[in-house]
Structure formats: structure tokens, C-alpha cells
ChimeraX commands (.cxc) that place a marker at each C-alpha (Angstrom):
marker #1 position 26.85,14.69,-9.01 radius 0.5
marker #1 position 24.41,13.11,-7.01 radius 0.5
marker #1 position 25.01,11.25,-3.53 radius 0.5
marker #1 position 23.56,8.16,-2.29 radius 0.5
marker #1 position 21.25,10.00,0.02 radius 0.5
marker #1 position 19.56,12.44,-2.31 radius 0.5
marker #1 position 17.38,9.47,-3.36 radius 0.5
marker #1 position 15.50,7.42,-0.92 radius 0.5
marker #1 position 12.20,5.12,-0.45 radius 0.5
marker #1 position 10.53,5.09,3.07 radius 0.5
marker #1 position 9.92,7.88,5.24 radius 0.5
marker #1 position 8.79,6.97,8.89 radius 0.5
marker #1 position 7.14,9.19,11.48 radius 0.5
marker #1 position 5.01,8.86,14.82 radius 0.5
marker #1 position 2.29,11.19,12.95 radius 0.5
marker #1 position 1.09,12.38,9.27 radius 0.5
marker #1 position 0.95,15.19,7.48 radius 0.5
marker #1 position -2.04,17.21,8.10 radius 0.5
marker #1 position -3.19,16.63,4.63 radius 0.5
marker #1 position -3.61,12.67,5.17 radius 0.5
marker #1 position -5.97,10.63,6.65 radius 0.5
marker #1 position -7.37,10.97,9.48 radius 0.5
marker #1 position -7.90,14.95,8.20 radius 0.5
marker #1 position -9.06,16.61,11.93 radius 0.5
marker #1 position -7.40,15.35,15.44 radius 0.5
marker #1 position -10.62,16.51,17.38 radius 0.5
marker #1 position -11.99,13.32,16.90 radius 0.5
marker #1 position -8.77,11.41,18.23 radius 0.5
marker #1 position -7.59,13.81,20.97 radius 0.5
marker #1 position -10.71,15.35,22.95 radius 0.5
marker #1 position -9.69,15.84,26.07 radius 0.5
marker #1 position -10.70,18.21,29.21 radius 0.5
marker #1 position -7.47,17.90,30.94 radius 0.5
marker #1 position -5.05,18.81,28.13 radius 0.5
marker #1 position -6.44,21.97,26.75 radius 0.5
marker #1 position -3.56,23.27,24.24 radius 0.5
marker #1 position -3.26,19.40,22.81 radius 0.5
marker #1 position -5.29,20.37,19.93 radius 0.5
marker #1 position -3.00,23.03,19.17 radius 0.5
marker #1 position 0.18,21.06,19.77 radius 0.5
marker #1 position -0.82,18.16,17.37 radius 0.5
marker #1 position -2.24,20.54,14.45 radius 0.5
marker #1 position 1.25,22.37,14.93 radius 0.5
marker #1 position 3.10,18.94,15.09 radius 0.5
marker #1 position 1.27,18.14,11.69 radius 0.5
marker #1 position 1.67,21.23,9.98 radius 0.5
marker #1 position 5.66,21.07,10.51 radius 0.5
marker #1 position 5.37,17.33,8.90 radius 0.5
marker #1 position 3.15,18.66,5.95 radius 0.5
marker #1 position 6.52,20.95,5.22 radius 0.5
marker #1 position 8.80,18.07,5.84 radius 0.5
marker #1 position 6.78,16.29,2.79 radius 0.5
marker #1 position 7.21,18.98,0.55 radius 0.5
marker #1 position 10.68,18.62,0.76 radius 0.5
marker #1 position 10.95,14.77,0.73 radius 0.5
marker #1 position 8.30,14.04,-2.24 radius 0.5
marker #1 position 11.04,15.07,-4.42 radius 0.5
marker #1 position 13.68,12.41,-3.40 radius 0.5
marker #1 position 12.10,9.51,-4.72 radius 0.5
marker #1 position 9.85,8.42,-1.61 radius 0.5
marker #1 position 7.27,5.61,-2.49 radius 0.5
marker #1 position 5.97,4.74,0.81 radius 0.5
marker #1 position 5.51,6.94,3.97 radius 0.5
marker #1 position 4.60,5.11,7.55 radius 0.5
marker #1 position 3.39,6.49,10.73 radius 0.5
marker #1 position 1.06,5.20,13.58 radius 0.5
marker #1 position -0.56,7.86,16.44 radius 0.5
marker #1 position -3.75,7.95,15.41 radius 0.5
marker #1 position -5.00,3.74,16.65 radius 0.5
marker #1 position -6.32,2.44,12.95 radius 0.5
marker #1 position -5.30,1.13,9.67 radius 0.5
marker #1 position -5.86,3.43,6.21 radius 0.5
marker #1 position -3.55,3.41,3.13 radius 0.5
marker #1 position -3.92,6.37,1.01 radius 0.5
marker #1 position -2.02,7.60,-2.02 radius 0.5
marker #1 position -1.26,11.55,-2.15 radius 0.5
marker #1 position 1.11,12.70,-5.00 radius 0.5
marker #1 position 2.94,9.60,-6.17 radius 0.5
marker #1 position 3.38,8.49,-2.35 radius 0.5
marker #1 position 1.42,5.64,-0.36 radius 0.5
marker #1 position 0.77,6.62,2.99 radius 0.5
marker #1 position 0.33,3.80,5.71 radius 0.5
marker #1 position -1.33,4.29,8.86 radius 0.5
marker #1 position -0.59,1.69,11.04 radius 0.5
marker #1 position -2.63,0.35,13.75 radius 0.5
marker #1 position -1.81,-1.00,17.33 radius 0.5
marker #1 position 0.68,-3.94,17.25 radius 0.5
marker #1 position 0.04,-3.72,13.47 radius 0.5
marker #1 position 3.34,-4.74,11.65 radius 0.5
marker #1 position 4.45,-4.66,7.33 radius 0.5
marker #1 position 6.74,-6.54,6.06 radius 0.5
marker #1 position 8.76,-5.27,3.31 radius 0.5
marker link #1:1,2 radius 0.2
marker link #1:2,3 radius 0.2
marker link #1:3,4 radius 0.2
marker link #1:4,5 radius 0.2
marker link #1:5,6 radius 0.2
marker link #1:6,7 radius 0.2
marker link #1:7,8 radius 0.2
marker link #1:8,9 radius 0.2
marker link #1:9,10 radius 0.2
marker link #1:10,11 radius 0.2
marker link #1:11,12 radius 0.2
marker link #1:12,13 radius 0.2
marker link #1:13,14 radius 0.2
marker link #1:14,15 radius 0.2
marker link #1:15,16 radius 0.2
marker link #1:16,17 radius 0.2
marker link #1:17,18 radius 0.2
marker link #1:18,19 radius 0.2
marker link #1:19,20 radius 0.2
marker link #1:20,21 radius 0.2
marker link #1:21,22 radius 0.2
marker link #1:22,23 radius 0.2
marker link #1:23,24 radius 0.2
marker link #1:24,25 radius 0.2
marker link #1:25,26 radius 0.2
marker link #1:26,27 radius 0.2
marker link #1:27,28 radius 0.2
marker link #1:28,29 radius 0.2
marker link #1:29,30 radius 0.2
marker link #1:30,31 radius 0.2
marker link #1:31,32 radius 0.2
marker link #1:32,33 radius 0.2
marker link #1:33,34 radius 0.2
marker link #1:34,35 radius 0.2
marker link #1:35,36 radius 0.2
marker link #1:36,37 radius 0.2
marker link #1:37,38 radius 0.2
marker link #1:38,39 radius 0.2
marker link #1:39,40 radius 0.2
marker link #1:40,41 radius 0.2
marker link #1:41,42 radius 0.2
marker link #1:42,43 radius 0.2
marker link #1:43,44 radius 0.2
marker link #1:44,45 radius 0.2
marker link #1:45,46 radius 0.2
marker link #1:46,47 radius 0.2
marker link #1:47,48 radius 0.2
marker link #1:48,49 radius 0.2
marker link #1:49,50 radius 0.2
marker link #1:50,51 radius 0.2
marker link #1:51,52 radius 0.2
marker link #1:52,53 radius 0.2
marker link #1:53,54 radius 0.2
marker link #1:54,55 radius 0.2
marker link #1:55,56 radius 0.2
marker link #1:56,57 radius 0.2
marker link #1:57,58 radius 0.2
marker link #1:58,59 radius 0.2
marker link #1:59,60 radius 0.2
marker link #1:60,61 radius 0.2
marker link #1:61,62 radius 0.2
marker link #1:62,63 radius 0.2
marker link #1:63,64 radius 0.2
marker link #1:64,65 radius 0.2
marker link #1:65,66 radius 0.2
marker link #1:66,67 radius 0.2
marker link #1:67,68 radius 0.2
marker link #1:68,69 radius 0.2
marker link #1:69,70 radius 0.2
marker link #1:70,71 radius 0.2
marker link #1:71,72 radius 0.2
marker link #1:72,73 radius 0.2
marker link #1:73,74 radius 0.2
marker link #1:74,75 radius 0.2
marker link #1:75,76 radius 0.2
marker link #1:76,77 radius 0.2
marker link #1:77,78 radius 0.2
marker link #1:78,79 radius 0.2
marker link #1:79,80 radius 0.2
marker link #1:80,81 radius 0.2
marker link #1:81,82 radius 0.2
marker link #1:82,83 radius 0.2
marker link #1:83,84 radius 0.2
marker link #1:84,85 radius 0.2
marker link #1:85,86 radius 0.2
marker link #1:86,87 radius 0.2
marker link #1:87,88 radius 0.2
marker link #1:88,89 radius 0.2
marker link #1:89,90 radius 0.2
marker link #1:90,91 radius 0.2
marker link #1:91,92 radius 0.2
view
């Protein structure tokens, strides 16, 4: 038997999986006095690219997350993934 929470609609997170837009984080995150940022972000992404895997499964329609300072909507595998931009807010 199922439970109410194997099922569920929106995921939320500060940043994407690495397979979504925006596809590199050189362009967003150059910077001379953080030199392992690069490293930390493509890391960060990679770990919410597995997090996905798991989730698509469960029903999830929409996925939000900001970070990156610009709108895009995207569909990848049945889900719509919303970037939102500064101060930028969806009503569902």
C-alpha cells in the first residue's frame, strides 16, 4: 500500500540539476577570489541531478529553483523546470 508521500507535485531547490538550463556555471560564477567555486557548484549540481533521478518517479510536474539571476522554463522528462529570476514570484 501506498502512503500519502510516495506521490507528490513540486520540488523546490536553491539550484538545478546539472542537466538544466543554464548547462555550464563558468559563465555565472567567474571569480578570482573564490578559486574551488567552480568545483563546489558543479558538485552541488551533480548531487541534485541524483536527487532527480529519484524524484521523477513520484509524480513531480513542476520543479523550481532560483541561483542562477534569470527566467527559463524548460521541460526534461515529463517535468517543467522553472528558473526563477530576482524578486520573480508564481502563483500556483
Amino acid at each position: 500500500m501506498k502512503n500519502d508521500f510516495d506521490r507528490f507535485d513540486i520540488v523546490v531547490t536553491h539550484s538545478a540539476p546539472n542537466l538544466i538550463y543554464p548547462y555550464t556555471n563558468s559563465k555565472f560564477f567567474i571569480t578570482r577570489n573564490d578559486i574551488t567555486l567552480n568545483n563546489e557548484l558543479t558538485l552541488e549540481r551533480d548531487k541534485i541531478a541524483k536527487l532527480f533521478e529519484k524524484v521523477k518517479r513520484h509524480g513531480v510536474k513542476d520543479w523550481y529553483y532560483g541561483h542562477f539571476h534569470e527566467s527559463n522554463i524548460e521541460r526534461v522528462e515529463g517535468v517543467s523546470f522553472h528558473l526563477l529570476n530576482i524578486n520573480e514570484i508564481k502563483i500556483l
